[in-house]
RODO-2510 file (C-alpha; in nm, 4 decimals, decimal comma):
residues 296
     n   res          X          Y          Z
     1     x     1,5814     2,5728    -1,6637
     2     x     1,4811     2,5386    -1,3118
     3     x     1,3468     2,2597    -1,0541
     4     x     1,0492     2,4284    -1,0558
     5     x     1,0017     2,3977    -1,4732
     6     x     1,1561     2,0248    -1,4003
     7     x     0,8525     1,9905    -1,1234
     8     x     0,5829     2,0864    -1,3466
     9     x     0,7007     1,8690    -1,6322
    10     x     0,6885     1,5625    -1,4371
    11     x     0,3541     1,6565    -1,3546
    12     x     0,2097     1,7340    -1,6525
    13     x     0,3566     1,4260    -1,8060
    14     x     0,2311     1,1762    -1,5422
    15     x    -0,1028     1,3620    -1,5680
    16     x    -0,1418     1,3241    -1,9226
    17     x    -0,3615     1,6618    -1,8596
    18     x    -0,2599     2,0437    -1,7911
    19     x    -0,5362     2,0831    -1,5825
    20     x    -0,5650     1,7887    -1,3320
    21     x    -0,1478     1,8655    -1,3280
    22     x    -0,2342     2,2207    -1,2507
    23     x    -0,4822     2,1112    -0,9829
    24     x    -0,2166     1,8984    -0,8044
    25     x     0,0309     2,1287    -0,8171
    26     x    -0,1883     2,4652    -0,7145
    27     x    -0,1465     2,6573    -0,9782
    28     x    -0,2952     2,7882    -1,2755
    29     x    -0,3805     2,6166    -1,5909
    30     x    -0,2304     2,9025    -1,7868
    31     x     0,0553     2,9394    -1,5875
    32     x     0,1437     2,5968    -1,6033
    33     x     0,1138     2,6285    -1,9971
    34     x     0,3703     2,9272    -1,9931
    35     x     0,6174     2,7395    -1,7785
    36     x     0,6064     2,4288    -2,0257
    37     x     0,6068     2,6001    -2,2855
    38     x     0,9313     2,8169    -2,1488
    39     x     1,0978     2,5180    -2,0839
    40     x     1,0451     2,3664    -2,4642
    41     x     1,1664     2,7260    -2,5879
    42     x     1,4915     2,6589    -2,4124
    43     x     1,5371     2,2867    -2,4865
    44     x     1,4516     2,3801    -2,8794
    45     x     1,1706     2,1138    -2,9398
    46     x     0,8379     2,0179    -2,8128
    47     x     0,7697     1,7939    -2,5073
    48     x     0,4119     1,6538    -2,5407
    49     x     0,1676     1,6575    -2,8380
    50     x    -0,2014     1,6393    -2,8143
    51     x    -0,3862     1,2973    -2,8636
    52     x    -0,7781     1,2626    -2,8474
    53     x    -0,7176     1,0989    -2,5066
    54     x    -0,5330     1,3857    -2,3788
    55     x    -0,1534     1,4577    -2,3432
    56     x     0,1153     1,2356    -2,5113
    57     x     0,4935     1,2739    -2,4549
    58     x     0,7093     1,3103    -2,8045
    59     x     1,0960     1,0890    -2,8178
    60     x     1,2512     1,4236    -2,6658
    61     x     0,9953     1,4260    -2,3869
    62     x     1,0566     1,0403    -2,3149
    63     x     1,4435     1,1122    -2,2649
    64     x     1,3638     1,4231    -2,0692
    65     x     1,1344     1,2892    -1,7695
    66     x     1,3552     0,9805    -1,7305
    67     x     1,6342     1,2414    -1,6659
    68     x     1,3800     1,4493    -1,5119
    69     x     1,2990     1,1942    -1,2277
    70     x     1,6472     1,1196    -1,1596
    71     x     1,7295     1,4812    -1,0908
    72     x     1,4027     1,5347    -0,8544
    73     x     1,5055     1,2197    -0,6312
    74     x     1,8438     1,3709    -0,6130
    75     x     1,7028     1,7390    -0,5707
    76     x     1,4759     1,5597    -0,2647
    77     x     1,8150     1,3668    -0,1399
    78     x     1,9900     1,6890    -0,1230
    79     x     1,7178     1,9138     0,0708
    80     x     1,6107     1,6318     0,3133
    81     x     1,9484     1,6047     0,4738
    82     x     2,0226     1,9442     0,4275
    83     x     1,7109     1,9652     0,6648
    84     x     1,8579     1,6916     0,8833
    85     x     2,1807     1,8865     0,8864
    86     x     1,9941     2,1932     1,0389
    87     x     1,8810     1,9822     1,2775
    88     x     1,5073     2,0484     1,1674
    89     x     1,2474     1,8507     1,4577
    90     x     0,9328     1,9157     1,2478
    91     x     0,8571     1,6464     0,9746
    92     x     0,6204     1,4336     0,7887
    93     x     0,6565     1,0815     0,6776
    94     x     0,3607     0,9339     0,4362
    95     x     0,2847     0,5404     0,4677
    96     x     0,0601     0,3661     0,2919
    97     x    -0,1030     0,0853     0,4124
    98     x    -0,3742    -0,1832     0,2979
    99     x    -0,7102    -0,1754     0,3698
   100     x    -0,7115    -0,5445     0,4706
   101     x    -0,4522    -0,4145     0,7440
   102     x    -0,6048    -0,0684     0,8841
   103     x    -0,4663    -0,0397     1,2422
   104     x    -0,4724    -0,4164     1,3626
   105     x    -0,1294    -0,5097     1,2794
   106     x     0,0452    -0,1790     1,2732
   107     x    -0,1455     0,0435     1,5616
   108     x     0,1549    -0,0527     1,8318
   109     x     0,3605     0,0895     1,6288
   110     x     0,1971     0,4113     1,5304
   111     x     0,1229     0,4930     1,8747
   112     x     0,4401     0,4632     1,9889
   113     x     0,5839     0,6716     1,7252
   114     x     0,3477     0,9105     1,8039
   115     x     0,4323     0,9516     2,1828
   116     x     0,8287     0,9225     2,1336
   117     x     0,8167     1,2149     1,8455
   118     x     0,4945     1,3879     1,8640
   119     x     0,6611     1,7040     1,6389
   120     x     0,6234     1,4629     1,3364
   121     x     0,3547     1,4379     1,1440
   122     x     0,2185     1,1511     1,0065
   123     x     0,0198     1,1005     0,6969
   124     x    -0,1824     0,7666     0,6628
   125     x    -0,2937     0,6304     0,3255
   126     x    -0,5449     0,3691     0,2393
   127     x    -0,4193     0,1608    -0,0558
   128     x    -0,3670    -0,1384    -0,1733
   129     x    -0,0324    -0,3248    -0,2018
   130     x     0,0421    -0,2611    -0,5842
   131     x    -0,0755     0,0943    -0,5306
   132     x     0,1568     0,1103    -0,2912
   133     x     0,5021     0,0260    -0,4529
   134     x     0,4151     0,2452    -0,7540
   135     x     0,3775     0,5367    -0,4900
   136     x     0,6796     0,4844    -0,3066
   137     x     0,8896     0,4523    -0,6557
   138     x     0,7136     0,7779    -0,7684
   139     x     0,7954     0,8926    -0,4280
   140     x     0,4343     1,0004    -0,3110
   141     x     0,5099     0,6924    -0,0024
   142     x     0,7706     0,6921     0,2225
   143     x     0,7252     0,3723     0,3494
   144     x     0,4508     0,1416     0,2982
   145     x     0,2815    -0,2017     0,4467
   146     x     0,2452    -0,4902     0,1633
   147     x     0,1285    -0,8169     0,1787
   148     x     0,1982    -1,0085    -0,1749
   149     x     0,5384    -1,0952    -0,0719
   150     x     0,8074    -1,1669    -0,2312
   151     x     0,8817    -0,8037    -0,4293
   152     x     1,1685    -0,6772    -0,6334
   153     x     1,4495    -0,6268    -0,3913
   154     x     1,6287    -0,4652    -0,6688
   155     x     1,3518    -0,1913    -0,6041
   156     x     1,2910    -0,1876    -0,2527
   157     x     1,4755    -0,2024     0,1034
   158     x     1,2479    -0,4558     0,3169
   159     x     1,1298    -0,5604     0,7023
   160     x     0,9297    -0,8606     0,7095
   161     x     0,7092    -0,8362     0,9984
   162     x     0,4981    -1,1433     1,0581
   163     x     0,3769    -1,4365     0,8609
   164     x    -0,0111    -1,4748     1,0345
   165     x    -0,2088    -1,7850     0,9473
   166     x    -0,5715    -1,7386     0,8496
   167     x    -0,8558    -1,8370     0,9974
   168     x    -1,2543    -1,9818     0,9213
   169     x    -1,4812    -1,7046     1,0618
   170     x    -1,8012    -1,8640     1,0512
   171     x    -2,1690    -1,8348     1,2824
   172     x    -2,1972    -1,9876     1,5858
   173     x    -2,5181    -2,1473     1,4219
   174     x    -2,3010    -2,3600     1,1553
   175     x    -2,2064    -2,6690     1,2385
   176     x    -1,8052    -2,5865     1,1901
   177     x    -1,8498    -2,3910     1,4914
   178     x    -1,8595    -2,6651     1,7219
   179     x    -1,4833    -2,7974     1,5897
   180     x    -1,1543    -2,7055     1,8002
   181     x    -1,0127    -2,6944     1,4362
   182     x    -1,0551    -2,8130     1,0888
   183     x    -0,9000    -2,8943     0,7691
   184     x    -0,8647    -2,7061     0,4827
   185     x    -1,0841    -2,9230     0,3141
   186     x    -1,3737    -2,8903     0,5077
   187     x    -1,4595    -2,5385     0,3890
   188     x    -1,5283    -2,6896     0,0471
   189     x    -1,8895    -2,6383     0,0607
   190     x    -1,9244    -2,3701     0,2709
   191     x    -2,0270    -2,0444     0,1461
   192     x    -1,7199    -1,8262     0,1270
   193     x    -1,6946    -1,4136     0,1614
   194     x    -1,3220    -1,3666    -0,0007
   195     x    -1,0795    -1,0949    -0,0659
   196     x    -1,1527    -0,9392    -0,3920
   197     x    -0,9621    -1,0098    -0,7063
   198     x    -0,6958    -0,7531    -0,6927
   199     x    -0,6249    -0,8121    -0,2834
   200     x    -0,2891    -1,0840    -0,3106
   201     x    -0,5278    -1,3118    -0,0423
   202     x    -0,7721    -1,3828    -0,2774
   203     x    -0,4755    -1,5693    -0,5273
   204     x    -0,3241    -1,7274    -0,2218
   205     x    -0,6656    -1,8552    -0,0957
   206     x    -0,7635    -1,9650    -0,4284
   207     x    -0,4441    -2,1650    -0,4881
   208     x    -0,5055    -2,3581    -0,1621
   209     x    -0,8062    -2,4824    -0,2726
   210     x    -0,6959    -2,5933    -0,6070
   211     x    -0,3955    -2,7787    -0,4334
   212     x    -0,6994    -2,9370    -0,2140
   213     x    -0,9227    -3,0337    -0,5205
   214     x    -1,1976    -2,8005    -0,5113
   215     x    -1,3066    -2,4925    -0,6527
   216     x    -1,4587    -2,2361    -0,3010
   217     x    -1,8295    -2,1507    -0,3445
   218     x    -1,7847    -1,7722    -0,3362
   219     x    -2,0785    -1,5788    -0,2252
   220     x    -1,9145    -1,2094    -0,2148
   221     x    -1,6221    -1,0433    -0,2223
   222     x    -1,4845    -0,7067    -0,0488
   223     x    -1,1774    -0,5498     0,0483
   224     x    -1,3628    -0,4395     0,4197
   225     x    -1,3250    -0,7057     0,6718
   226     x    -1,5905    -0,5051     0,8801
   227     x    -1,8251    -0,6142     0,6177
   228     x    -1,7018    -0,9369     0,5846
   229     x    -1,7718    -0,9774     0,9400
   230     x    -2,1068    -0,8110     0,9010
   231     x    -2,1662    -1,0492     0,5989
   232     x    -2,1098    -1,3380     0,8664
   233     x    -2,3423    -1,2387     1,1048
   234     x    -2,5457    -1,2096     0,8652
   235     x    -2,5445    -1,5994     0,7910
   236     x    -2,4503    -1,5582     0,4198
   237     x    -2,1354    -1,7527     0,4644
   238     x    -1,7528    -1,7815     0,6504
   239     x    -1,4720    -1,5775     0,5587
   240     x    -1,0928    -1,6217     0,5559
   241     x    -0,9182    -1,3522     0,7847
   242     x    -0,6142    -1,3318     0,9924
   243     x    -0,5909    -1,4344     1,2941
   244     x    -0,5056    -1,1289     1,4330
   245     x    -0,7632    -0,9745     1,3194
   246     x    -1,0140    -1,2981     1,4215
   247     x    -0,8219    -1,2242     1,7793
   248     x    -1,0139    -0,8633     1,7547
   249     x    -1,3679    -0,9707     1,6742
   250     x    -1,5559    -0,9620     1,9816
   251     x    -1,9474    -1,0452     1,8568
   252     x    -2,0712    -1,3244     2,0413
   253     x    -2,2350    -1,4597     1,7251
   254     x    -1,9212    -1,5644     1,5424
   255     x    -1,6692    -1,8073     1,6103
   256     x    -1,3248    -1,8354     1,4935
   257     x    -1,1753    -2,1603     1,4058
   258     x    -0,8261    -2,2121     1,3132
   259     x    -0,7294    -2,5010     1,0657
   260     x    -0,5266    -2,7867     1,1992
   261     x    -0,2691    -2,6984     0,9688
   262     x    -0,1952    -2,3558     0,8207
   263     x    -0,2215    -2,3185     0,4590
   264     x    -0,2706    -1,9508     0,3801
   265     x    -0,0768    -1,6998     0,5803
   266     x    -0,1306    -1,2981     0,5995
   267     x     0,2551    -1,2185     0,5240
   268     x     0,3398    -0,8422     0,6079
   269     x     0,6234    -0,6702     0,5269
   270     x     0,7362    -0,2893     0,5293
   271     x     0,9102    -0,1505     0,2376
   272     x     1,0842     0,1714     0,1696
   273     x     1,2423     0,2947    -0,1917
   274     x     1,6275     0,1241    -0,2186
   275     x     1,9160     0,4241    -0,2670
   276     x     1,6728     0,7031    -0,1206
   277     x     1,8205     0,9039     0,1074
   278     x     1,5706     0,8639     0,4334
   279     x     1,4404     1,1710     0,6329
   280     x     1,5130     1,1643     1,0355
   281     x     1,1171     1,1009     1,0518
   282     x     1,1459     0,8121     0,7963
   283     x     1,4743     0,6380     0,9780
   284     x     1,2948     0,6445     1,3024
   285     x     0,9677     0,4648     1,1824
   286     x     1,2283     0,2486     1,0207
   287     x     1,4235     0,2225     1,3816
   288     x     1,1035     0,1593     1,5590
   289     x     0,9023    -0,1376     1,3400
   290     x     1,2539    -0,3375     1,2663
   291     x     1,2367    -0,4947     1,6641
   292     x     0,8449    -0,4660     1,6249
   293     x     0,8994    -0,7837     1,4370
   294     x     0,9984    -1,0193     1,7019
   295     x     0,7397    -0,8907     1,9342
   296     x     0,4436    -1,0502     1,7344
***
């Protein structure tokens, strides 16, 4: 038995499929069938057992890629500071971040990274929060940007990096335009563009209005604040964004108006996978958004 064998089992089994496992991994289908079934010669009983839906994994297979996983994150502890050791300068570090976010909150950062260790590379993936976690406990993330907050601490290591109110993005044709701010209340009637269902937003935003006795009159929903802005423009309703982001907008037919008190913030936060040994690329991303915090 080998890492490599161990590799391809996890694969397979997370795949559910020999053939989108042996497309991930570069290989053949065949060869990937020969190395499984190597590896259930030498463990004396089968792994997985066919289902109409694909792949299934049998009790012994259960117990195996629990193990499986465990030995992988330490076989990835061991050759990343190994690497670290040699005093390796190339590197990668994967983050994923939200497409609610895209660079507004987090381009500072980036950039700076960038200029201070330009030998790194850095991989940038568009996901959504819960996406997110599952790929940095499957270890496909380094790091990631959330914003349903609180998580599992038990899971994760954490950085909370700002807690930004939301704004009314509205025409400069409605009426609400003409206010230096409103209540929370007054958006009651107005045509809303909102977060879809699975963005974390869209339950805080809906929550607010049930605490304020109404139920929003939703018009659309997207997870592109471009085309929520476009959708604005447009005159087929206001939308609920950041106020960094509102900061950004610079068309000339929207206005931005805060609310007189805050109800619904944008809470971001960067998380990283608790008891992983982190890469010199992944510590100094780490390093460089932990005082990042108190400069927003």
């Amino acid at each position: 038995m080998d890492i490599r064998q161990i590799t391809y089992f996890v694969e397979v089994a997370k795949r559910r499929s020999f053939t989108k496992a042996a497309s991930t991994l570069h290989v053949s289908q065949p060869s990937l069938s020969k190395t499984i079934k190597k590896l259930e010669d030498e463990l004396g009983t089968p792994l997985f057992y066919r289902v109409a839906t694909g792949l299934e994994l049998t009790d012994t297979g259960r117990v195996f890629l629990t193990n499986a996983k465990t030995l992988l994150d330490a076989y990835d502890n061991l050759t990343a500071q190994l690497e670290d050791v040699g005093e390796l300068k190339k590197g990668e570090i994967k983050i994923g971040i939200p497409p609610i976010i895209g660079a507004a909150f987090f381009s500072t950062v980036i950039s700076k990274y960038i200029e201070l260790y330009p030998e790194i590379e850095i991989s940038l993936n568009e996901v959504g929060s819960n996406k997110i976690k599952q790929e940095i406990n499957e270890g496909e993330l380094d790091v990631g940007l959330i914003c349903n907050l609180p998580i599992q601490k038990e899971n994760y290591e954490t950085i909370h990096l700002l807690k930004d109110p939301l704004m009314l993005i509205i025409h400069k044709d409605n009426p609400l335009a003409e206010e230096a701010s409103i209540h929370f209340s007054d958006i009651e009637t107005e045509p809303l563009i909102l977060y879809r269902r699975d963005f974390s937003l869209h339950d805080r935003i809906m929550e607010a209005c049930r605490d304020h006795g109404f139920y929003p009159n939703i018009v659309c929903e997207s997870s592109q604040k471009d085309f929520m802005v476009d959708m604005v423009e447009a005159k087929l309703g206001g939308a609920l964004l950041p106020s960094k982001i509102c900061d950004r907008i610079s068309n000339e037919n929207i206005r931005a108006i805060p609310f007189h008190k805050p109800v619904v913030y944008l809470e971001l936060a960067m998380i990283w996978k608790k008891d992983k040994y982190l890469s010199h690329a992944v510590r100094k991303m780490i390093d460089l958004a932990d005082p990042y915090q108190m400069c927003l």
